[in-house]
MARKOL-756732 format. One line per field, with one value per residue: residue in one letter; z, x, y of N, C-alpha, C in turn. Coordinates in nm, 3 decimals, always signed. Layout:
N
code	(A; ...)
nZ	(Z; ...)
nX	(X; ...)
nY	(Y; ...)
caZ	(Z; ...)
caX	(X; ...)
caY	(Y; ...)
cZ	(Z; ...)
cX	(X; ...)
cY	(Y; ...)
END
This chain:
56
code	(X; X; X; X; X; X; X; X; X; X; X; X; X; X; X; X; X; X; X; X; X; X; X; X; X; X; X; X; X; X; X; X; X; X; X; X; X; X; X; X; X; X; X; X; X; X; X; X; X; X; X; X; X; X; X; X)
nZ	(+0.980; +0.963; +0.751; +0.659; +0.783; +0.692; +0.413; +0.422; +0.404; +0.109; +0.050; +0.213; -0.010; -0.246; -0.134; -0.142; -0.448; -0.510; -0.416; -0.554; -0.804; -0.848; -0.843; -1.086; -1.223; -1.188; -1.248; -1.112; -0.918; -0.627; -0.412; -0.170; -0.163; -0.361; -0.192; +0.017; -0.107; -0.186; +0.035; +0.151; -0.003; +0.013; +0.293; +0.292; +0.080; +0.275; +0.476; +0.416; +0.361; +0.574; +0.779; +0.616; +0.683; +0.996; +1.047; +0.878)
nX	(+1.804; +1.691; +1.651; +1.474; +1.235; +1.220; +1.124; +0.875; +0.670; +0.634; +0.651; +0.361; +0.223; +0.275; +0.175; -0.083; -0.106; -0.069; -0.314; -0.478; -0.457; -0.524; -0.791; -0.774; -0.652; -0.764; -1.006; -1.250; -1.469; -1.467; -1.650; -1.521; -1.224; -1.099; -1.171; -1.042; -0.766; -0.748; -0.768; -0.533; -0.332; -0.358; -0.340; -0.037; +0.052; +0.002; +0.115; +0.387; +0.503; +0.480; +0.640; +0.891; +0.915; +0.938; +1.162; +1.386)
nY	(-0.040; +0.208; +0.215; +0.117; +0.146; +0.376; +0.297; +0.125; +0.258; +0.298; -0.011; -0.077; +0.000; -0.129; -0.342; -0.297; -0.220; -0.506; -0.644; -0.523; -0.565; -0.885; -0.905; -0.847; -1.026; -1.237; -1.224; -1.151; -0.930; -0.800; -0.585; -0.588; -0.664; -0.502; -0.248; -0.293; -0.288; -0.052; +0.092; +0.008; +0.134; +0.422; +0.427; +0.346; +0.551; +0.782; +0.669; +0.672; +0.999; +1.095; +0.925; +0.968; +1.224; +1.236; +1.102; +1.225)
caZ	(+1.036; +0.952; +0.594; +0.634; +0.841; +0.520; +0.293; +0.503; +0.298; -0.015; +0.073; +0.189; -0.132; -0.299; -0.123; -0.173; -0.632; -0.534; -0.380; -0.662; -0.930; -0.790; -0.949; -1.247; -1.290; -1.161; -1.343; -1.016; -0.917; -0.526; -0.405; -0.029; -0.236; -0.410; -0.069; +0.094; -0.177; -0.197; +0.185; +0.185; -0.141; +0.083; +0.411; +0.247; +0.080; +0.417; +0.569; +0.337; +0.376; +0.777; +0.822; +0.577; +0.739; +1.104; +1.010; +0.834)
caX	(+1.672; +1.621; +1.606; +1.329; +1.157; +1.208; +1.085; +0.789; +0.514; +0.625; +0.605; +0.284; +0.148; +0.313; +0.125; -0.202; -0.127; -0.040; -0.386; -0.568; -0.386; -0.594; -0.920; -0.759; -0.627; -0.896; -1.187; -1.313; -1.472; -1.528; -1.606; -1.425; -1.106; -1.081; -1.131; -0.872; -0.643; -0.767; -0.707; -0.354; -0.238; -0.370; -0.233; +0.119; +0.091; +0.019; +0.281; +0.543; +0.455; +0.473; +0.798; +1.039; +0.897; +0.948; +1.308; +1.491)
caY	(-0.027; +0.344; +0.239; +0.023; +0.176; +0.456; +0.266; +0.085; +0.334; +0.188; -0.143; -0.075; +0.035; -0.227; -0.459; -0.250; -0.278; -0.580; -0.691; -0.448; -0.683; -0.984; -0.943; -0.792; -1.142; -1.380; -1.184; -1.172; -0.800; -0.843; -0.486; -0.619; -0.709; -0.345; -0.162; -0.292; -0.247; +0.144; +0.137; +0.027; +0.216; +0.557; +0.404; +0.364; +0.697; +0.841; +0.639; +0.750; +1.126; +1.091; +0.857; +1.075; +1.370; +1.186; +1.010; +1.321)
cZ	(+0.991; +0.797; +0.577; +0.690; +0.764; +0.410; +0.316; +0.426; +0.215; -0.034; +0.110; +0.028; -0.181; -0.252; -0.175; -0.356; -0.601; -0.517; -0.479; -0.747; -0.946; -0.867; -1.055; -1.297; -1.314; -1.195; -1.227; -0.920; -0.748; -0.440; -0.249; -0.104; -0.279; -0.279; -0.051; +0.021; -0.187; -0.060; +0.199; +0.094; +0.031; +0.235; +0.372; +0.180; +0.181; +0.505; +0.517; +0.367; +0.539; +0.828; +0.736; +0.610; +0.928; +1.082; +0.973; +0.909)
cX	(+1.606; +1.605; +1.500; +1.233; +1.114; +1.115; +0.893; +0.638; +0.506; +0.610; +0.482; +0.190; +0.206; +0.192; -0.032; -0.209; -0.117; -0.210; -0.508; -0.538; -0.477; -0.682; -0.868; -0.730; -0.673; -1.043; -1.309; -1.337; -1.541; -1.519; -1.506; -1.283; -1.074; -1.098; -1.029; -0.744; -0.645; -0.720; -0.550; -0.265; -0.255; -0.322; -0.082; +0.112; +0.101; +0.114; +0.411; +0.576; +0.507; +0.617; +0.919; +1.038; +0.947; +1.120; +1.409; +1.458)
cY	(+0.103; +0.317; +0.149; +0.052; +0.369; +0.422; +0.178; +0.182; +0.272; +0.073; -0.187; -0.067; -0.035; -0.339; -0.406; -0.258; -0.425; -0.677; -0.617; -0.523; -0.822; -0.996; -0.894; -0.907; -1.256; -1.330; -1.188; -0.995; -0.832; -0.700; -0.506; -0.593; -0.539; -0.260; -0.167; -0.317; -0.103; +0.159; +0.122; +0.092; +0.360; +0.525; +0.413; +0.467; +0.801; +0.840; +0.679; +0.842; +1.126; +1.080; +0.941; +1.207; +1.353; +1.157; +1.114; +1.410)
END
């Protein structure tokens, strides 16, 4: 549990390239779509930063 709850930033931001990837692939530029991939990249960098500073 403590390692997932470790890793829980990165997985964020995973999902945030992962939802930036989207229009890169469907030629589709929707500025909604690009927010909330900028929001969860900087939420999971935040959360990373926090939880290995919280956890260790």
């Amino acid at each position: 549990m403590k390692t997932l709850l470790k890793s829980l930033g990165v997985i964020i931001l995973l999902i945030g390239v992962g939802i930036l990837a989207i229009p890169a692939f469907t030629d589709t530029r929707d500025n909604a779509v690009l927010a909330a991939g900028l929001l969860a990249v900087i939420l999971g960098f935040l959360a990373h930063i926090v939880l290995n500073k919280k956890i260790d």
